[in-house]
C-alpha positions as CSV (number, residue, x, y, z in Angstrom):
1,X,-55.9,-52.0,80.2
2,X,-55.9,-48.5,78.9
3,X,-53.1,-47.8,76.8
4,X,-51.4,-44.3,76.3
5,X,-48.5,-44.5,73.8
6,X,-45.9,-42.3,74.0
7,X,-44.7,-41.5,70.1
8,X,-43.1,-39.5,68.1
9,X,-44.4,-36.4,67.9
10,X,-42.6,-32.8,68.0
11,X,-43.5,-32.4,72.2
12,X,-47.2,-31.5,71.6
13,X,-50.2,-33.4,72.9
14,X,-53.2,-34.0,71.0
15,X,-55.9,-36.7,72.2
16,X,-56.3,-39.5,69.8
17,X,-56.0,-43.7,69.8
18,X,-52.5,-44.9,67.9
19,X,-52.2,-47.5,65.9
20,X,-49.8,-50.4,64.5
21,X,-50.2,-48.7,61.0
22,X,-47.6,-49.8,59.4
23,X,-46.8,-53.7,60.6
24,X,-50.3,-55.1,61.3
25,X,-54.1,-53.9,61.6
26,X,-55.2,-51.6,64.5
27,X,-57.5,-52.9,67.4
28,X,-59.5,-50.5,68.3
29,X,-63.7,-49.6,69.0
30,X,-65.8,-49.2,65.5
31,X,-66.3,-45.7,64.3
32,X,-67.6,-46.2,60.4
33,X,-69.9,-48.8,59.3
34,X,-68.4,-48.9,55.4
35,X,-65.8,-46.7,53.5
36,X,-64.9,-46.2,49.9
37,X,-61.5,-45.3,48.4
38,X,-62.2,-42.6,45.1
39,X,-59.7,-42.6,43.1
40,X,-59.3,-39.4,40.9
41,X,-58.1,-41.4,37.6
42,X,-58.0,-38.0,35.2
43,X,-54.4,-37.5,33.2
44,X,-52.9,-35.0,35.5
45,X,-53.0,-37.8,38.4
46,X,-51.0,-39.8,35.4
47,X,-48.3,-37.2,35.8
48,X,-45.0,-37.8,38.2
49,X,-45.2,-36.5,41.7
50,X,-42.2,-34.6,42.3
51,X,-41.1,-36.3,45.3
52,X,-42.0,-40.2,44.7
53,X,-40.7,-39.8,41.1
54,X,-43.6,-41.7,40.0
55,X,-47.2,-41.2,38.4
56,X,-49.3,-39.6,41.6
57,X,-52.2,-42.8,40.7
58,X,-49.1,-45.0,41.2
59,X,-48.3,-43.7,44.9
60,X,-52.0,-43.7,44.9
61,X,-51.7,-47.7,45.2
62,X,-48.8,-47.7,47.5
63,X,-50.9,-45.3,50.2
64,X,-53.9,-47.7,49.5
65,X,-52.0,-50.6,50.3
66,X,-50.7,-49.2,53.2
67,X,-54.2,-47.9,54.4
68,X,-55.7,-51.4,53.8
69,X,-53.2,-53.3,55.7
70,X,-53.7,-50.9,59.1
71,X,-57.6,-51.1,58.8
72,X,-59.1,-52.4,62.2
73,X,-60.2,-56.8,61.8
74,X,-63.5,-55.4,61.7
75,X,-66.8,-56.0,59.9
76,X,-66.9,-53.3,57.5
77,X,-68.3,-52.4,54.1
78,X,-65.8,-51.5,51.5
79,X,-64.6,-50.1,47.8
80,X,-62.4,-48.9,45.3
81,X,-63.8,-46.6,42.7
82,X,-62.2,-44.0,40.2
83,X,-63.8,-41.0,39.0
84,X,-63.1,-38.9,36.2
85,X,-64.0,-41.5,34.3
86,X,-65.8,-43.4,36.9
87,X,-65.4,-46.9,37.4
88,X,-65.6,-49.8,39.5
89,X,-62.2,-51.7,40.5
90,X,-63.9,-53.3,43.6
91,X,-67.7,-53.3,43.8
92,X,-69.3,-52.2,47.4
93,X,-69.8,-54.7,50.0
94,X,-67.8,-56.5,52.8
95,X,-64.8,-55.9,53.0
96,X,-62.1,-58.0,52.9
97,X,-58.1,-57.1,53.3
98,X,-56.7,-59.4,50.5
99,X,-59.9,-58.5,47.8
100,X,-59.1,-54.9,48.2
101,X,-54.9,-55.7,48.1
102,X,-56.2,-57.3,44.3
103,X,-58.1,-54.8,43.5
104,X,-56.0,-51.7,44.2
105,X,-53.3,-53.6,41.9
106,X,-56.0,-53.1,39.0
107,X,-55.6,-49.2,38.9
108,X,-53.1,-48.3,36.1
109,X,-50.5,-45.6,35.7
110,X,-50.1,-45.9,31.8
111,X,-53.2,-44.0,30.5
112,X,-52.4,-40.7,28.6
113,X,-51.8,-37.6,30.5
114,X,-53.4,-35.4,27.7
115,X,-56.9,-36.1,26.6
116,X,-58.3,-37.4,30.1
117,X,-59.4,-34.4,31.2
118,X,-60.8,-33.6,34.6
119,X,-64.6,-33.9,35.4
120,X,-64.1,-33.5,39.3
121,X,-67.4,-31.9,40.1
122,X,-69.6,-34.1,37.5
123,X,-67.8,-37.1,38.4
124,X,-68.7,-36.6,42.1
125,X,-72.4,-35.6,40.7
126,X,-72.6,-39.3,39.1
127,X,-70.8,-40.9,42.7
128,X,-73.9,-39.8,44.8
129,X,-76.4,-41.9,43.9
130,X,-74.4,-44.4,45.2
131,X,-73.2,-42.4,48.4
132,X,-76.5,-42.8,49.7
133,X,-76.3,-46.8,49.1
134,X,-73.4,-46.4,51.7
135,X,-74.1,-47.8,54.9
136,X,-73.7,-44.9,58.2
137,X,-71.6,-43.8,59.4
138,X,-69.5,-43.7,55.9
139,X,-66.1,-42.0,54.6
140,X,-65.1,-41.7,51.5
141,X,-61.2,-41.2,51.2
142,X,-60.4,-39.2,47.9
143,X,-57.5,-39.1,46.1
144,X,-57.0,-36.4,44.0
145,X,-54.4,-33.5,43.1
146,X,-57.4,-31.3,42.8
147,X,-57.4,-30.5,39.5
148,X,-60.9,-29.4,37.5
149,X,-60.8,-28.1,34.1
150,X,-64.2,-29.0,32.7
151,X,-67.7,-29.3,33.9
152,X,-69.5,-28.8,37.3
153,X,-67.8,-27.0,39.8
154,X,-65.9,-29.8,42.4
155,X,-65.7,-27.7,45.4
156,X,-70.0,-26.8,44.6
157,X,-69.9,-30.5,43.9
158,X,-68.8,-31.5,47.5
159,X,-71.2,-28.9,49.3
160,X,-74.1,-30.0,47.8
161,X,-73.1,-33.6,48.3
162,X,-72.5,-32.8,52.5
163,X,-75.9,-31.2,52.0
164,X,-78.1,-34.2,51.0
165,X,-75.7,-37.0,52.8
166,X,-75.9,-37.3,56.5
167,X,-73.0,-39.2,58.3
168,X,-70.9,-39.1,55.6
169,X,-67.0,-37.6,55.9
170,X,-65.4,-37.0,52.6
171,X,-61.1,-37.2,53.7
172,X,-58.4,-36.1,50.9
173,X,-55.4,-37.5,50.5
174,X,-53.9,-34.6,48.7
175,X,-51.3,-34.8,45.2
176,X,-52.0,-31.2,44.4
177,X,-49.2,-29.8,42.5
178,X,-51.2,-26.5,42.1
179,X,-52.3,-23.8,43.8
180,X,-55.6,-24.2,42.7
181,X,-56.3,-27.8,42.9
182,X,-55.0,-27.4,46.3
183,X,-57.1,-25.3,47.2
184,X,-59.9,-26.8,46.0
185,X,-59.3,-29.9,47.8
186,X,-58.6,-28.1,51.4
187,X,-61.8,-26.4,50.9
188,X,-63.3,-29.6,50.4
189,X,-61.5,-30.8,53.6
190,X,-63.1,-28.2,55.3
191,X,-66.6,-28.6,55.2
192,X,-66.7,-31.1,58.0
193,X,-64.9,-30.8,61.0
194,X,-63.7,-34.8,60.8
195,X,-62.2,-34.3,57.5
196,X,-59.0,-35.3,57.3
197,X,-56.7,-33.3,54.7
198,X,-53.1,-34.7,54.3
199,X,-50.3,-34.8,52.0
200,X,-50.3,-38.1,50.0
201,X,-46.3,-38.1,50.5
202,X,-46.6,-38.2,53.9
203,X,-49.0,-40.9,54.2
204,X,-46.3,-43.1,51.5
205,X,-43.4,-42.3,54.1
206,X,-44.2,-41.8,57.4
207,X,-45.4,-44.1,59.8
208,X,-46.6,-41.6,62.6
209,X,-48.7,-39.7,59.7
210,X,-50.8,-43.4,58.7
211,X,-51.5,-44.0,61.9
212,X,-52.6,-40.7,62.8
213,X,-54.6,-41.1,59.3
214,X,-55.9,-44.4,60.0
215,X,-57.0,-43.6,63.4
216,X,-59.0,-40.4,62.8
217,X,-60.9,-42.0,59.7
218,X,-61.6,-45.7,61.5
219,X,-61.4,-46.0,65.3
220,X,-63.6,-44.0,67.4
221,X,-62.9,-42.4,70.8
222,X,-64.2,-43.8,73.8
223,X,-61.8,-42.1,75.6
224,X,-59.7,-39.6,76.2
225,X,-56.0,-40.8,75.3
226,X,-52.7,-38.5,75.2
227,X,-50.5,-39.5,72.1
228,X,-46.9,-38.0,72.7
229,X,-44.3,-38.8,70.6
230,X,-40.9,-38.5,71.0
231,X,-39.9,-40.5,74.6
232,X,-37.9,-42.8,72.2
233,X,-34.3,-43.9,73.1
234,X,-30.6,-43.9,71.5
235,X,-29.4,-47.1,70.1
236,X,-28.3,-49.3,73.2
237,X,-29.1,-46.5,75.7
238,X,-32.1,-45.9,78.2
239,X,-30.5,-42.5,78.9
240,X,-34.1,-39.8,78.6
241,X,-32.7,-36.7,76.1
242,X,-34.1,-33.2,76.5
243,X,-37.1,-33.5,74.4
244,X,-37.9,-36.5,76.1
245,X,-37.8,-35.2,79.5
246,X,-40.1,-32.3,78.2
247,X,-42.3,-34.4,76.8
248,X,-42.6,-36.7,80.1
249,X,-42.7,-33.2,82.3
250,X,-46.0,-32.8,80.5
251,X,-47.1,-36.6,80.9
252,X,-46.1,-36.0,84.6
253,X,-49.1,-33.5,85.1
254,X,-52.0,-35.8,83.2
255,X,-50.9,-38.5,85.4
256,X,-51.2,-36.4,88.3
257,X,-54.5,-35.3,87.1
258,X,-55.9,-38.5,87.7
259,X,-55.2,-39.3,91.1
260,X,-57.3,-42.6,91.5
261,X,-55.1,-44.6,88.9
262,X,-52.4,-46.5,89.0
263,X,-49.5,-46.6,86.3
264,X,-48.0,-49.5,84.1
265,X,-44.7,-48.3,82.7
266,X,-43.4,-50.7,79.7
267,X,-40.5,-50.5,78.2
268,X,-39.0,-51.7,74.5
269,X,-36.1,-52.0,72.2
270,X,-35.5,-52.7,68.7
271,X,-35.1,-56.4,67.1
272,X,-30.8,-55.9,67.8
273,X,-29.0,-57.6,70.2
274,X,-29.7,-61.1,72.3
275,X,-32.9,-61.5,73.8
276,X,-31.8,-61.7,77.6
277,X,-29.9,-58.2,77.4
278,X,-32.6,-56.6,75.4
279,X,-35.0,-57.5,78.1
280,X,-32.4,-56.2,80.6
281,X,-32.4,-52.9,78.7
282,X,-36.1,-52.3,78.2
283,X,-36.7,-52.4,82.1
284,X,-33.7,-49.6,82.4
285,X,-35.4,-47.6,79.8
286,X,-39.1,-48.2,81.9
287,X,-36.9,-47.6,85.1
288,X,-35.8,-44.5,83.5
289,X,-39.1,-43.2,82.9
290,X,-40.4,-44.1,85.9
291,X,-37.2,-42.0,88.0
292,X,-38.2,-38.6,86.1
293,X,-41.5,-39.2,86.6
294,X,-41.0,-39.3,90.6
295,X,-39.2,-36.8,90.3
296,X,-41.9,-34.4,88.8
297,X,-43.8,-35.0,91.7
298,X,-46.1,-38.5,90.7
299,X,-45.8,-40.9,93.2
300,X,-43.5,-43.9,92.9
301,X,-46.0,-45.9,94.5
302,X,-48.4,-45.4,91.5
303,X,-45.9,-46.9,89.2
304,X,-45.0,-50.3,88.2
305,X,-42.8,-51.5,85.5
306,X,-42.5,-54.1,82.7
307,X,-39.7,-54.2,80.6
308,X,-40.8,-56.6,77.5
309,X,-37.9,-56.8,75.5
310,X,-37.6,-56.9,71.7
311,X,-40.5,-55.3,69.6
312,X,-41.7,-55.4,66.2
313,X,-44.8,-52.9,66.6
314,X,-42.8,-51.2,63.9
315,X,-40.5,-52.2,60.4
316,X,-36.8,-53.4,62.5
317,X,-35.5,-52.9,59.2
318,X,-35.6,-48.7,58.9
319,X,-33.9,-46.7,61.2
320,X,-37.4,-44.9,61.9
321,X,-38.6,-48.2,62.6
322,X,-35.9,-48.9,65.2
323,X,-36.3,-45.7,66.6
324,X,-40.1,-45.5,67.3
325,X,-39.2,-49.7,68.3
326,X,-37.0,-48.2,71.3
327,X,-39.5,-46.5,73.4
328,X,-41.6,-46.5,76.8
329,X,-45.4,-46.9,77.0
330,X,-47.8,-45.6,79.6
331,X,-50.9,-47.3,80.8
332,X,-53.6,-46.7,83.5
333,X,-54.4,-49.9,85.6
């Protein structure tokens, strides 16, 4: 069964898989053969990020943790590496989930600030050799604020890299605290239109923005899925609000679209309340779904529903978690 999930998103569709990012690891078709976190370990990166109120290599490790705990069960080749100075925290080769947990534990927040300065580009210049041990297709997911006060030019640096490596994405996860370092890394970001450029505090916070993450740099499309977010419910309520109806008047006209399918409407609710009434309650909430949806024209006929209760897709113990818990998902039979 095809799955469309309807998430939180501000009422725009964008085609793309989603993801159990932050609870458990993602099923979904191969995309990369092997990837490589690199780590930008100069003594700005020591510095505090405004907004975590820690050293940015510090939320560094938390985002890594994050990443490696939503990366597919798949057979993958994997490592951790700093640059500027370059080293080796895990070496390349299979992957495996609790090796790479150990290993992004190694990385340090303590070092100096001053006196580790910042050899982006010649850094990256010493990383290629072993780019091309890589095996393809390959990403490498950077860390960096962007910063580069000595040596080879890092934005040079990464051209000539996309020049002489084929299959190879090079994704930043973005700490810049500068205009010029983020530039530099959003320039980098753009040379390949699969980059993915994103804001490391986004990635430490939000759910919707590591899967999104996690699905662009690891699952591949096979196809065509809409990802809406934002068909989500109030707390003990199956009542669809304004941006939910828009959001299904939009779903309304794919389904319509595909006239040969038939529709699996599935509702959830959050981890509260007694099993039996939250079964009750996610099969008003699919019920509820299914009503506008007539109404807009797609035949009742076409639907079915499921109502399966409590979930734990995401963390019952936020409020964001509940929220994106309470929802309605959308499959093609």
């Amino acid at each position: 069964m095809k799955t469309l999930r309807f998430l939180l998103l501000a009422a725009v569709l964008v085609l793309s898989y989603t993801v159990n990012a932050a609870a458990a690891p993602v099923d979904c078709t191969k995309k990369i053969e092997s990837f490589d976190f690199v780590v930008d370990y100069s003594g700005s990166m020591m510095m505090k990020n405004a907004t975590a109120k820690k050293a940015k290599v510090l939320l560094a490790k938390d985002i890594m943790h994050r990443i490696n705990d939503a990366i597919p069960n798949q057979s993958l080749n994997g490592g951790l590496h700093t640059i500027t100075p370059n080293g080796t925290m895990y070496a390349h080769g299979p992957w495996d989930r609790a090796r790479m947990h150990t290993a992004i534990d190694k990385l340090k927040g303590s070092f100096p600030i001053y006196g580790r300065l910042t050899y982006m580009g010649d850094s990256l210049n010493q990383y290629e050799s072993f780019m091309s041990s890589m095996q393809r297709d390959a990403a490498i997911i950077l860390f960096s604020d962007g910063g580069n006060n000595m040596g080879a030019d890092f934005v040079e640096t990464a051209r000539q890299i996309y020049a002489s490596q084929r299959d190879l994405v090079i994704h930043v996860v973005s700490f810049a605290d500068t205009e010029e370092g983020e530039a530099n890394l959003k320039a980098v970001a753009a040379m390949h239109p699969a980059a993915q450029y994103v804001r490391a505090e986004d990635l430490a916070s939000d759910d919707a923005a590591l899967e999104n993450f996690v699905i662009a740099v690891f699952c591949g499309k096979t196809e065509s899925v809409i990802v809406l977010r934002g068909v989500n419910f109030a707390f003990d309520s199956y009542a669809l609000d304004d941006k939910a109806q828009g959001i299904l008047s939009e779903a309304a006209e794919f389904i319509k679209s595909q006239p040969g399918k038939n529709v699996v409407l599935t509702g959830w609710t959050d981890s509260r309340g007694t099993d039996s009434y939250n079964a009750r309650l996610s099969r008003n909430r699919a019920n509820a779904v299914k009503t506008f949806l007539t109404e807009q024209g797609v035949p009742a006929s076409r639907m079915s529903t499921v109502g399966k209760g409590k979930s734990f897709k995401y963390d019952n113990s936020s409020e964001e978690g509940r929220y994106m818990n309470r929802r309605t998902e959308i499959a093609f039979d």
